[in-house]
C-alpha positions in Angstrom: 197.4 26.7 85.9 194.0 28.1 87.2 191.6 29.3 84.7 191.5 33.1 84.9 187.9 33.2 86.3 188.8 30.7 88.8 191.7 33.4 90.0 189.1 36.0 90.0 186.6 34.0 92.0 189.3 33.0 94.5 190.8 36.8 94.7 187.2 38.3 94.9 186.4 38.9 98.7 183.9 40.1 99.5 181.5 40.0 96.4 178.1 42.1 96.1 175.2 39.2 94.2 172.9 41.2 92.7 169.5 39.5 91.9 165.9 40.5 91.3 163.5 37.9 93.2 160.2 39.7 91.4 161.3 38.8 88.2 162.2 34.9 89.3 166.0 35.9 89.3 166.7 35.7 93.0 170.6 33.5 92.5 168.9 31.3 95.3 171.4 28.2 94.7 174.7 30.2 94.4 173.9 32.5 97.3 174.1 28.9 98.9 176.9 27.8 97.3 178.9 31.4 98.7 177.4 30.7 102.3 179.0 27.3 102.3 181.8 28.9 101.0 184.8 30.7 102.7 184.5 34.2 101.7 182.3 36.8 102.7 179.6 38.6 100.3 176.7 41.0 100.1 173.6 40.1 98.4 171.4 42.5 97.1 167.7 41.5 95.8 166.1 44.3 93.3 162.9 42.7 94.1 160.8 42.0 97.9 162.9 39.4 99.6 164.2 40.8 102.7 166.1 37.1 103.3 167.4 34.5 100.7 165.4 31.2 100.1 166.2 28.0 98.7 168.8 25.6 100.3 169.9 28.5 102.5 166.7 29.8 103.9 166.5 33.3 105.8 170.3 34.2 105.1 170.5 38.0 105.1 169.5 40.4 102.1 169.9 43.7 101.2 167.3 45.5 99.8 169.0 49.0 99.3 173.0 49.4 98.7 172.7 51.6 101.9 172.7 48.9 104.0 176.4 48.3 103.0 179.1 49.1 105.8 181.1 51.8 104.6 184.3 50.1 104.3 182.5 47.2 102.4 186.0 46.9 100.0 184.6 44.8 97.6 186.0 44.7 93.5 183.5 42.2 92.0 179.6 42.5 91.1 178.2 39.2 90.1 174.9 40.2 88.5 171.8 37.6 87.9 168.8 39.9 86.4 167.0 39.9 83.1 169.2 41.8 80.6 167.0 44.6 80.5 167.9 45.3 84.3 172.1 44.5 83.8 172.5 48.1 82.8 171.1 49.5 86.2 172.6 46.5 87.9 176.4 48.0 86.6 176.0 51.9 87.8 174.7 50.1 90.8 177.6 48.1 90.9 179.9 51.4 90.2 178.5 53.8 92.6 179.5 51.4 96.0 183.2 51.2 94.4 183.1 47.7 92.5 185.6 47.7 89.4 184.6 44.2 88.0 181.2 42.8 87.1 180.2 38.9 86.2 176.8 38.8 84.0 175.7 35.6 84.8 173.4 33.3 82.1 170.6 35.0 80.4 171.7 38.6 81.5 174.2 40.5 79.7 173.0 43.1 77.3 174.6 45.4 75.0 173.9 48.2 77.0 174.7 46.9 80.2 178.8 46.4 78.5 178.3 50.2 77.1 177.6 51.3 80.6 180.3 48.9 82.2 183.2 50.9 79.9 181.7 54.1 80.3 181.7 53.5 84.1 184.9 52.0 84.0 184.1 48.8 85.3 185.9 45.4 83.9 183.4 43.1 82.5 185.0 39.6 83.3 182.2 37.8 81.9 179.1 37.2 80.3 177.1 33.8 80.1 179.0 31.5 81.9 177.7 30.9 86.0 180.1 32.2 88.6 179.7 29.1 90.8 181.8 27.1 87.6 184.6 29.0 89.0 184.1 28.0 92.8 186.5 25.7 94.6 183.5 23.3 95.5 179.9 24.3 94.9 178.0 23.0 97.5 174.8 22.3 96.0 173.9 19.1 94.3 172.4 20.9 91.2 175.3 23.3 90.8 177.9 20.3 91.4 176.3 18.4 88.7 175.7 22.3 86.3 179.2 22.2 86.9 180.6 19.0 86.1 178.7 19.3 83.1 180.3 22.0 81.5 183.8 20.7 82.3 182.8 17.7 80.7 181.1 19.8 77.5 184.2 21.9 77.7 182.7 25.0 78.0 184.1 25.7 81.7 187.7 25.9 80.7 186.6 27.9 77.2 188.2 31.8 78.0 186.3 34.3 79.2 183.4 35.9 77.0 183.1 40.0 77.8 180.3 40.9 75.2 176.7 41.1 74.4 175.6 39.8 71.1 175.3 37.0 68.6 177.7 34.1 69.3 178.0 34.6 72.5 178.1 31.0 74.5 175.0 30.8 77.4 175.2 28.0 79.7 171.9 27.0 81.6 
């Protein structure tokens, strides 16, 4: 039996990655992973990149939401920002049509999960990388990030959907 993340990696197509180069959040190594991978996805940089870098250098960026086709038809946001961004990241998120949305590590806030209910969006996690939950990462530093936390045990742990104390982050 799949872990329930894994099902909503595998059923998530296409995907809008949300990341903020300025602030050193661009998701550089899973935006390659999801190029190698077989399902399409929008990426959408808060900060100046007009195309990704990293292992996958000048793949195509968004820098407005705008440049989405209209028929986009994506459910899941996977959001990479510092926390105080994750709220504007989520009515982001909302306003193109997304119903789910995946704060990777060191982004969630409290605020950010208020606005997520409020909206009416699913948070489907909060810590844990989305890449974890790919079929095969691509990328030697997110196969071995990955093989890690199966072998701590934290990949297989159930899904975390709030902010706060106790809350596992996985870096």
């Amino acid at each position: 039996m799949a872990h329930p993340l894994e099902d909503i990696m595998r059923a998530s197509s296409p995907l809008l990655l949300i990341g903020d180069s300025d602030s050193d959040r661009f998701p550089a190594m899973s935006y390659h992973c999801y190029m190698q991978g077989d399902r399409p996805f929008f990426c959408l940089d808060l900060g100046s990149l007009s195309v990704s870098r990293g292992f996958t250098k000048g793949g195509p960026v968004m820098s407005s939401l705008d440049e989405l086709p209209d028929n986009w038809g994506g459910e899941l946001a996977v959001v990479w920002v510092h926390p105080y961004r994750a709220a504007e990241c989520v009515r982001l998120a909302a306003s193109v049509g997304c119903t789910k949305v995946w704060f990777s590590f060191q982004t969630v806030s409290e605020e950010a999960v208020e606005v997520a209910a409020k909206l009416g969006l699913e948070v489907v996690e909060a810590g844990r990388c989305p890449v974890f939950y790919l079929e095969n990462p691509s990328a030697l530093p997110c196969k071995v990030h990955t093989l890690m936390a199966r072998l701590m045990g934290a990949r297989a742990l159930p899904p975390q959907t709030r902010a706060g104390p106790g809350r596992r982050e996985l870096y």
